[in-house]
C-alpha positions as CSV (number, residue, x, y, z in Angstrom):
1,X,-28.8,113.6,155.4
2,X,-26.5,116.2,156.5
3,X,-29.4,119.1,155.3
4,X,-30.6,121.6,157.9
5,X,-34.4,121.1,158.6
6,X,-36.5,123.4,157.1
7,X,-38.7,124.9,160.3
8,X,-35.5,125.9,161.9
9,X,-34.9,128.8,159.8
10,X,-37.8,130.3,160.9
11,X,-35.9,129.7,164.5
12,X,-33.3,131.8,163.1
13,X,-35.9,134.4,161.6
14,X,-36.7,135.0,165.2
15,X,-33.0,135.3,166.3
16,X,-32.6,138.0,163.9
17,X,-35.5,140.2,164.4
18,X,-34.6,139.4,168.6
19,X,-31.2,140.8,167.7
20,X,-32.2,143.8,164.9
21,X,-34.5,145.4,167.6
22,X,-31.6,144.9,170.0
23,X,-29.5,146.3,167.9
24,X,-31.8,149.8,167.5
25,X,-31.8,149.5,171.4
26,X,-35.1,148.4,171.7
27,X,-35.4,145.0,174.3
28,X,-38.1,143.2,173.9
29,X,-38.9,142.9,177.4
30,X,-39.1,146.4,178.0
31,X,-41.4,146.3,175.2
32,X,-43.6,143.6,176.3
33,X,-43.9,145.1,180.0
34,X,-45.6,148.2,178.6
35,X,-48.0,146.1,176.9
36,X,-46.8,146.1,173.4
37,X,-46.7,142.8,171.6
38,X,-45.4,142.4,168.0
39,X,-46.7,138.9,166.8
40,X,-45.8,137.3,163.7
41,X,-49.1,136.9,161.2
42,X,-47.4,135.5,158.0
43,X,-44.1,134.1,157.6
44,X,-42.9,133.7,153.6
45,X,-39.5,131.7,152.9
46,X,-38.0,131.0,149.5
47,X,-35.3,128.9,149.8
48,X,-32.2,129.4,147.2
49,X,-29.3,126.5,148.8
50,X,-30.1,124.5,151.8
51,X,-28.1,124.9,154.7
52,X,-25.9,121.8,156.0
53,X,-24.9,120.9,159.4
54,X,-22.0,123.6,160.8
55,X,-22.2,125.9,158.1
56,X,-21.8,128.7,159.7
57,X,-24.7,131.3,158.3
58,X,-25.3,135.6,158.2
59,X,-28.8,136.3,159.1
60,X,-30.0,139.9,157.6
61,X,-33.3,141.6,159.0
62,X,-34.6,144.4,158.6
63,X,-38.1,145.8,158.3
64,X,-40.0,147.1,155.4
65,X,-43.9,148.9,155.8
């Protein structure tokens, strides 16, 4: 169909937060080996155009309290 399947954005959710806590110099290994783990416990997507195959897309995280 030429339409992007849905669960992979949530693929590309990860890729961003990976790359945001980069990005503040924070790895996620180093985390991890000091015992810190930062698990996803709800995931919420609204989804305003679908994505086709080789768009090319802008991911934006960023965290909120």
């Amino acid at each position: 169909m030429g339409i992007v399947y849905y669960a992979n954005y949530l693929r590309w959710f990860e890729v961003g937060r990976t790359e945001m806590m980069r990005h503040l110099g924070i790895a996620y290994k180093v985390i991890e080996a000091e015992g810190v783990f930062l698990p996803v416990s709800e995931v919420f997507c609204k989804y305003h155009r679908s994505a086709k195959y080789d768009d090319i897309l802008i991911i934006e995280t960023r965290m909120i309290s």
